[in-house]
N, C-alpha and C positions, 0 to 999 in steps of 0.2 A: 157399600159393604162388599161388594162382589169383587173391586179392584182391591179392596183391604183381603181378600183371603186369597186373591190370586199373587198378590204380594208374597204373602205368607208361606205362599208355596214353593215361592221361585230359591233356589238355591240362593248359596251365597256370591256366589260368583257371578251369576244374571243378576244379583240385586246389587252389586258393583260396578260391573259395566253400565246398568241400566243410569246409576246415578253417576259415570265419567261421563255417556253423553248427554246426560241433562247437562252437565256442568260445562262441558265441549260446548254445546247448540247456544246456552246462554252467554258462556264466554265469545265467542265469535258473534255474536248477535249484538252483545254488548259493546265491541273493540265497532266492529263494523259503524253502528249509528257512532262514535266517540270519534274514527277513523274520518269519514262522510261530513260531520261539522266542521271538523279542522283544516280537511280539505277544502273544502268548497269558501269556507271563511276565508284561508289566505286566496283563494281564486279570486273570490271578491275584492278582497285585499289589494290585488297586483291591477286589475283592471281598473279601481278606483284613483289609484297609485298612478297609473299610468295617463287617467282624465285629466288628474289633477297639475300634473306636470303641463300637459300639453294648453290648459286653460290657463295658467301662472304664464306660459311663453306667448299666448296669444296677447293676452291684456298685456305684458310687455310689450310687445311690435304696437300696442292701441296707444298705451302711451308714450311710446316715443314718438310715433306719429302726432299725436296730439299735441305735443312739447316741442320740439324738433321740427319737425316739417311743417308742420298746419303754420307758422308763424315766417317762415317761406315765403310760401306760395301762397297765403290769403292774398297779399296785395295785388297776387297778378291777376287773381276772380274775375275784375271788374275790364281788366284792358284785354286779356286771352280769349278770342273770338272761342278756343276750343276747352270744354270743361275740363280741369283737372283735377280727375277722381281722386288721385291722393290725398289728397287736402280731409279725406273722408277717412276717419280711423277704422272705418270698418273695411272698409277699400281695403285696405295694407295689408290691415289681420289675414282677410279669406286670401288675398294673394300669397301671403306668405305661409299658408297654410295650405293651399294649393301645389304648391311647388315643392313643400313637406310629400303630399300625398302622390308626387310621380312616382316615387321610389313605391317597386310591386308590394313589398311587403308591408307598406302604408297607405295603400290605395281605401281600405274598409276603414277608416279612418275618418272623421267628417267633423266640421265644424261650422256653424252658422248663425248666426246674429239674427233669430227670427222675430218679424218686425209685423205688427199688425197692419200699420200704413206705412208701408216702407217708399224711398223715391226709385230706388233700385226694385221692380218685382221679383226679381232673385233672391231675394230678399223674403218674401212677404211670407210669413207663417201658415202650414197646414192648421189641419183641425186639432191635433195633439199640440203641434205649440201653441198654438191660439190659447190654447187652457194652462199651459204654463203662463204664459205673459198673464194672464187672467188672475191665475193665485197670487203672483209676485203681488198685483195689484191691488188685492184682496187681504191678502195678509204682508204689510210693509216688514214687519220684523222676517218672514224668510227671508234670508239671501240666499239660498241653495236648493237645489232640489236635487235628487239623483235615483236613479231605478234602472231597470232593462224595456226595451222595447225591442219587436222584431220589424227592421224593413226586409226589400228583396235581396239585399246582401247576406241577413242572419242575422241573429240576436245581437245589440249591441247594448253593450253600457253607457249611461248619456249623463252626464253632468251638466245642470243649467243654473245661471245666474239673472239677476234682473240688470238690466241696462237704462240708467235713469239720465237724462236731460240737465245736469249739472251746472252748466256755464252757458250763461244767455248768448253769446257767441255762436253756439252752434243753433241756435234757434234761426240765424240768420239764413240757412237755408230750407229750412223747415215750417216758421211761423206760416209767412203769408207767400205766394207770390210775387207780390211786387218787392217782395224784400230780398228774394233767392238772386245771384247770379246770372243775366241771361243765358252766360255758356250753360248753367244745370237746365235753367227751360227749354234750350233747343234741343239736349239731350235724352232726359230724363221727360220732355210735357210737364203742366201746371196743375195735374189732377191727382200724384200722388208724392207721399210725403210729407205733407204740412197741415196745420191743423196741432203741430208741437207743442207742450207746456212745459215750463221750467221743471223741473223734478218731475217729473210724470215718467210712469216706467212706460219705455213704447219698446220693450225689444226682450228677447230671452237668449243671452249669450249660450249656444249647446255646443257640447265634445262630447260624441261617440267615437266609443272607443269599442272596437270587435270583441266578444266576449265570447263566442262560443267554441275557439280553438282553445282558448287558458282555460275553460273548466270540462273540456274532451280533455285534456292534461290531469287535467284533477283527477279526471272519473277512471283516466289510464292507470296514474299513481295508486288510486284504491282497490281498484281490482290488482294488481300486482301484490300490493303489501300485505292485502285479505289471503291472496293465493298463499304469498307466503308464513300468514300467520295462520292458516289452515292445515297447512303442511306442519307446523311448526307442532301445535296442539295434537293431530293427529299421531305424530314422532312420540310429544310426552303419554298420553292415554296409551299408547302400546305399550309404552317402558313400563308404564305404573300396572298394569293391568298382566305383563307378563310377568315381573317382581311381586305380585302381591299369588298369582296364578301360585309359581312356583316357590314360592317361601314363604307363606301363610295356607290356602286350599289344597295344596296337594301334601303337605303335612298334617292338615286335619283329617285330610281325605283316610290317609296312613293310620292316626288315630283311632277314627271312626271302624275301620276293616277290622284291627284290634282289638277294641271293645268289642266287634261281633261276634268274633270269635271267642273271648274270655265269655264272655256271657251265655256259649252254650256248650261250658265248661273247660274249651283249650286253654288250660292255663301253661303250657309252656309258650305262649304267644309274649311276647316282651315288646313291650310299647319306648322303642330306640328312639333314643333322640339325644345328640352327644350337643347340641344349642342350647344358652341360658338365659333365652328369652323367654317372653310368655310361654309359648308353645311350649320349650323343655321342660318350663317351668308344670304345665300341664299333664305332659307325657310324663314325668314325675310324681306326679301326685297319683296318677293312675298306677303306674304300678308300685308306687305302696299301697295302695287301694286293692290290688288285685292279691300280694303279698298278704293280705290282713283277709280276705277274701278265702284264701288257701287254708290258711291257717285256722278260720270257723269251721272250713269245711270237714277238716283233718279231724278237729276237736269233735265235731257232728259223730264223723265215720267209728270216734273211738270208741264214742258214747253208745252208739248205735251196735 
């Protein structure tokens, strides 16, 4: 009740302004959060954008290795005293991905084939891949996973796939020992690796990709275009607020002075207004009002 009468008190011009910046603070409030999703969506956008590229060229370099080379150099396994990691599509991939991340501005960059029992331990998954390989294995219909994690580089975007056992072929170095290659066991030891099953997922193929410089971009772009549509709305509520000031309130104001006067009896007071809009329309009616006003009074005085 108290805010309804101190309402009622406020001029009309306080109760105009008061209602531009209700409409100011919602409007910006409103553009802000609408602003904030569409940024950060395409931020997401461009970082997923850019996993997805980088995991399409990797399983390329996998498969060509696997089609291509592996049919090579399988035959020489058995006579080459020294292992040839090539022959391994995972081999190829992290190399060629390697040699991707010399370049500085692809250094935060990472790619890895994380393996629970890997032969390579540069290989072998932390505690967060471990529970990727785990879901893939858990739920067969994912093939994807994607989110943000932080290492000591910064927040990266990670995209992961399952990595499944396909062609009993590669089980050859994998299955048992006595089946691997000597050059793998004097390399790689007889203790990790194997233990492989045909389609068994043993690996979580991930691409991070740096995400915290593309949405400091974002966060740059929206404080800019806020700036600028703060400035923008503040521009319009001056205009509207200085045109209503000056051609609606300070013509009533005009009005009102008028009336005060006609009503303690200066009627040579003439309520000017040469506009035919409402207003004129108003200052109009007043002074045939005051016209008709004169005219009782005259009749009064005659009487009297």
């Amino acid at each position: 009740m108290l805010n309804n009468i101190t309402l009622k008190n406020l001029k009309i011009g306080a109760k105009f302004n008061l209602l531009l910046i209700l409409v100011f603070i919602i409007s910006i409030l409103g553009s802000g959060v609408a602003l904030s999703s569409v940024l950060q969506g395409r931020a997401q956008n461009e970082v997923s954008s850019q996993a997805q590229i980088l995991i399409q060229m990797v399983n390329a370099v996998r498969d060509y290795t696997q089609n291509r080379i592996v049919p090579l150099l399988e035959p020489r396994l058995d006579t080459n005293p020294t292992f040839m990691p090539e022959v391994v599509p995972t081999f190829s991939s992290t190399e060629v991905f390697e040699n991707f991340r010399k370049k500085p501005e692809f250094k935060n960059f990472f790619h890895k084939d994380a393996t629970l029992n890997p032969t390579n331990l540069a290989d072998k998954a932390d505690n967060f891949e471990t529970q990727l390989v785990e879901r893939f294995r858990n739920e067969p219909n994912t093939l994807e996973i994607t989110g943000f994690r932080k290492l000591s580089e910064g927040e990266v975007f990670y995209i992961a796939q399952p990595l499944k056992i396909t062609q009993a072929k590669c089980l050859r170095c994998h299955s048992t020992p006595d089946q691997a290659p000597k050059s793998q066991l004097l390399n790689y030891g007889s203790e990790n690796g194997f233990g492989w099953q045909l389609n068994q997922i043993v690996s979580a193929q991930i691409i991070s990709v740096p995400s915290q410089d593309i949405f400091a971009n974002a966060k740059r772009t929206w404080i800019l275009i806020m700036g600028f549509l703060i400035a923008i709305f503040a521009i319009v509520v001056f205009l509207i607020n200085f045109l209503i000031t000056k051609y609606v309130i300070q013509r009533i104001r005009r009005i009102e002075k008028i009336a005060q006067k006609v009503s303690i009896g200066d009627m040579s007071a003439d309520f000017e207004e040469s506009s035919h809009d409402e207003i004129g329309g108003l200052a109009e009616a007043f002074n045939r009002m005051k016209a008709s006003l004169k005219i009782a009074l005259e009749m009064l005085n005659n009487q009297g």
